[in-house]
N, CA, C and O of each residue as an XYZ file, in Angstrom:
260
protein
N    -131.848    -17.579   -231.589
C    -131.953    -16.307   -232.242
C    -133.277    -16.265   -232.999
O    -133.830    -17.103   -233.712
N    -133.601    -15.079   -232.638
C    -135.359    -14.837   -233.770
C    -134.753    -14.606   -234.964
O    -133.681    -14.001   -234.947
N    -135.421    -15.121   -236.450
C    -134.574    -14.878   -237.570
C    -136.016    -14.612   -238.395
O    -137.068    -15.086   -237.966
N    -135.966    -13.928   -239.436
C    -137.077    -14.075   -240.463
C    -136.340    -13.825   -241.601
O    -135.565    -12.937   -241.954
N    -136.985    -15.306   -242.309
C    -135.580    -15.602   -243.742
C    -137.106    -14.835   -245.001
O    -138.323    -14.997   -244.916
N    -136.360    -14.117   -245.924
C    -136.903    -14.050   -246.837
C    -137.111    -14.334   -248.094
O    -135.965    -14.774   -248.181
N    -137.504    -14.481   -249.101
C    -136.958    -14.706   -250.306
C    -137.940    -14.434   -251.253
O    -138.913    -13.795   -250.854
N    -137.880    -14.975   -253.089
C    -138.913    -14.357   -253.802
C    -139.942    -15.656   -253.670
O    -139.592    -16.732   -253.185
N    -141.111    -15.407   -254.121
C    -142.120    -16.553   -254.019
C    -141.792    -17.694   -254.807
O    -142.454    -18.728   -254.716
N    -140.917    -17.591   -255.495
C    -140.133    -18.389   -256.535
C    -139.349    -19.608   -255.704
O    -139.514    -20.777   -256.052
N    -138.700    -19.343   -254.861
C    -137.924    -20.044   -253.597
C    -138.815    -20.163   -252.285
O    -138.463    -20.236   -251.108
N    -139.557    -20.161   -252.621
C    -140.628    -20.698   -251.557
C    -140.247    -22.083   -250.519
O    -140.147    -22.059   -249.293
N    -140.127    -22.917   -251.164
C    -139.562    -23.980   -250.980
C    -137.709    -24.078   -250.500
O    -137.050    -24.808   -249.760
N    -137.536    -23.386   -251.030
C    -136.028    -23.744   -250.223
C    -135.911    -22.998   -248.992
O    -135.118    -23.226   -248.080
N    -137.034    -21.813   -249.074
C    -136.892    -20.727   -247.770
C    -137.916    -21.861   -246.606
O    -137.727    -21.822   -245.390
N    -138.694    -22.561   -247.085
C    -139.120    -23.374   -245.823
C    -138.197    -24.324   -245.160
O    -138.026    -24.548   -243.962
N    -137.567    -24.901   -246.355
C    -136.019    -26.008   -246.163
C    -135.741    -25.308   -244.907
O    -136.288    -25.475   -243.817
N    -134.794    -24.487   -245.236
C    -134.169    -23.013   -245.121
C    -134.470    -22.696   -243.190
O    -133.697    -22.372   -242.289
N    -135.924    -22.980   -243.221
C    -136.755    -22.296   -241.947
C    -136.688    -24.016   -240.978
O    -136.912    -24.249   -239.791
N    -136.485    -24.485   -241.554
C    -137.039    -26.011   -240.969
C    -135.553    -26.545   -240.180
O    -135.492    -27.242   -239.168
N    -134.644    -26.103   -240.814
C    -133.462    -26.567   -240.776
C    -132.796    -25.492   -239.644
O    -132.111    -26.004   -238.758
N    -132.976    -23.988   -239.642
C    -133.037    -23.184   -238.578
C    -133.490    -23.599   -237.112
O    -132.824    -23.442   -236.089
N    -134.706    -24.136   -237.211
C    -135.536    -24.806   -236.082
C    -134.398    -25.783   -235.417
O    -133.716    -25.693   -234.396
N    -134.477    -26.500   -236.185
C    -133.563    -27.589   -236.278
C    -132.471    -27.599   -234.694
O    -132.327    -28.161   -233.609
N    -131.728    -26.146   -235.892
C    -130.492    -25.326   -234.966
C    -131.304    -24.977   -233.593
O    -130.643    -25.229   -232.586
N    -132.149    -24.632   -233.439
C    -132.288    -24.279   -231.867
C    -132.468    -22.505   -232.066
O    -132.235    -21.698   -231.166
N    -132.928    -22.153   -233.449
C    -133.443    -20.908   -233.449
C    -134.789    -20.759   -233.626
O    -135.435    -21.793   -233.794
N    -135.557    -19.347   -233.629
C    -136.871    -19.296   -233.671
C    -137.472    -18.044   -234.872
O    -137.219    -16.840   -234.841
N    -138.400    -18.851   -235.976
C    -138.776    -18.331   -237.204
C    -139.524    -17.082   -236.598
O    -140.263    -17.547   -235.731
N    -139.690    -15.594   -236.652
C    -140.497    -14.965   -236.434
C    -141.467    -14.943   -237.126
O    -142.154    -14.010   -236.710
N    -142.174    -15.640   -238.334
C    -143.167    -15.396   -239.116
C    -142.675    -16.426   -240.382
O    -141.584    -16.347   -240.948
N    -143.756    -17.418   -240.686
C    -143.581    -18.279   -241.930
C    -144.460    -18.241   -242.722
O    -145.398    -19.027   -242.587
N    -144.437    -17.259   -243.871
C    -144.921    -16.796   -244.740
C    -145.727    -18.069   -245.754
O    -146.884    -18.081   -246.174
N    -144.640    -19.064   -245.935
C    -144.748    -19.732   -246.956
C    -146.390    -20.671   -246.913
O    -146.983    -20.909   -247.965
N    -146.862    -21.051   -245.743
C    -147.805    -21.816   -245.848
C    -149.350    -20.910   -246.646
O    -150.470    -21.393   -246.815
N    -148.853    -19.479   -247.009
C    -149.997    -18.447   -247.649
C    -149.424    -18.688   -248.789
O    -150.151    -18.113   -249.599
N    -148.485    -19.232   -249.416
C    -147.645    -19.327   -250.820
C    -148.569    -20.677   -251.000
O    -149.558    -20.612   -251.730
N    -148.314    -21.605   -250.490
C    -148.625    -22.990   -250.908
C    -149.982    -23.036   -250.808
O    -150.429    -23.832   -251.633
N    -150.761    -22.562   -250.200
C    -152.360    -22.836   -250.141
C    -152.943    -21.687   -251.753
O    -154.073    -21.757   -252.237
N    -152.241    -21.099   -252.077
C    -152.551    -20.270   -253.011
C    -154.069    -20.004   -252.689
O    -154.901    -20.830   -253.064
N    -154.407    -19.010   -252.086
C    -155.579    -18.691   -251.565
C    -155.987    -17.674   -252.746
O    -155.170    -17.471   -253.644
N    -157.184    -17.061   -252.757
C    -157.670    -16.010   -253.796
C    -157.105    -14.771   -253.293
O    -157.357    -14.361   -252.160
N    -156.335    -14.158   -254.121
C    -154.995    -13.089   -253.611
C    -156.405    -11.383   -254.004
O    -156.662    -11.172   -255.190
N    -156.976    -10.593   -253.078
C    -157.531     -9.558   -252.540
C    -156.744     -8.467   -251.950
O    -155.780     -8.730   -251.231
N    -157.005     -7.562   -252.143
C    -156.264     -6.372   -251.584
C    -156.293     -6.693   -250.220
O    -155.256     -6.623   -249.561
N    -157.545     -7.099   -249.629
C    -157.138     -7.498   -248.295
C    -156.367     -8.389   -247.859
O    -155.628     -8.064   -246.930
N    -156.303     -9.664   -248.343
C    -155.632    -10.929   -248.045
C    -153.936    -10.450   -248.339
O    -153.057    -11.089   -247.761
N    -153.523     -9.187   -249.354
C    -152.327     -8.561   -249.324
C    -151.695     -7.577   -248.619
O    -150.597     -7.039   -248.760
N    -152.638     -7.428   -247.786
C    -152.405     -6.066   -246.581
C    -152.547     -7.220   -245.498
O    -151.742     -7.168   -244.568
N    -153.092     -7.829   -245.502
C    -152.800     -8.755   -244.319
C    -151.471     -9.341   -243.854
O    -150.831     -9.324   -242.803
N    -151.276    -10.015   -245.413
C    -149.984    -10.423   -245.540
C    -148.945     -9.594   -245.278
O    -147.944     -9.951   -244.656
N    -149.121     -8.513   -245.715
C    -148.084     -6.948   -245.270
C    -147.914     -7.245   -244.124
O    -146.840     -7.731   -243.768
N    -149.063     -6.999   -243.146
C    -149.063     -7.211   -242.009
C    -147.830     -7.871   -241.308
O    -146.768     -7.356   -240.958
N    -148.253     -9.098   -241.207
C    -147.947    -10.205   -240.615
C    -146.283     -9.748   -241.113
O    -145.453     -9.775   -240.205
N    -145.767     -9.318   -242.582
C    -144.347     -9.605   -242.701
C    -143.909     -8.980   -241.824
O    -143.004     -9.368   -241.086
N    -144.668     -7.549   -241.733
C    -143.809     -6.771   -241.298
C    -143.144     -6.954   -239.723
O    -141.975     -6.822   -239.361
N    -144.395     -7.320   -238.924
C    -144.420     -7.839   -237.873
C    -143.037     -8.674   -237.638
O    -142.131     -8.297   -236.895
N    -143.040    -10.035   -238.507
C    -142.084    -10.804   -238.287
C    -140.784    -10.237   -238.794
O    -139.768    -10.862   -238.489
N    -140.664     -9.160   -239.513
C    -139.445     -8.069   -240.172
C    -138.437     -7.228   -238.380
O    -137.252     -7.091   -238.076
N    -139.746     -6.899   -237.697
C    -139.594     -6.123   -236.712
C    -139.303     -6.826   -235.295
O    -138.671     -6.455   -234.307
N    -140.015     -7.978   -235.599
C    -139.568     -8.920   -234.398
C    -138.347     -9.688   -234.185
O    -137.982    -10.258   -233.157
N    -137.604     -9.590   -235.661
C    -136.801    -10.872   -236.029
C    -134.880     -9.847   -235.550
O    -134.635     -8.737   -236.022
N    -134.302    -10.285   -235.000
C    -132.909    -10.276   -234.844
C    -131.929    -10.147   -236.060
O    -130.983     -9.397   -236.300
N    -132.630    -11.346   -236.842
C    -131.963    -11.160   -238.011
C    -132.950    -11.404   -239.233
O    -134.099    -11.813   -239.069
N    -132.430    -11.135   -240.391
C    -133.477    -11.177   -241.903
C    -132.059    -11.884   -242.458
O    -131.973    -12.260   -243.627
């Protein structure tokens, strides 16, 4: 199953657990947000529309949230 797990940036970490452990199962992450959480990059209107991007993408692709 395509799944895209969400959560607040706060749970960052348990939503990768979370994503890793899915895999695991024999399902497939539509979009893993978290590695833009952990690199803490310099946050730009662009680098946040990007990110839009990409969620939404994996929002629209995913079977389940």
């Amino acid at each position: 199953m395509r799944i895209y797990v969400a959560s607040k940036f706060e749970d960052a970490l348990l939503a990768k657990e979370t994503m890793e452990r899915l895999v695991k199962e024999g399902h497939t992450i539509t979009y893993d947000w978290t590695p833009e959480y952990f690199a803490k990059p310099q946050v730009t209107p662009e680098f946040l529309i990007e990110c839009a991007i990409k969620d939404m993408k994996g929002v629209l692709d995913a079977e389940m949230l």
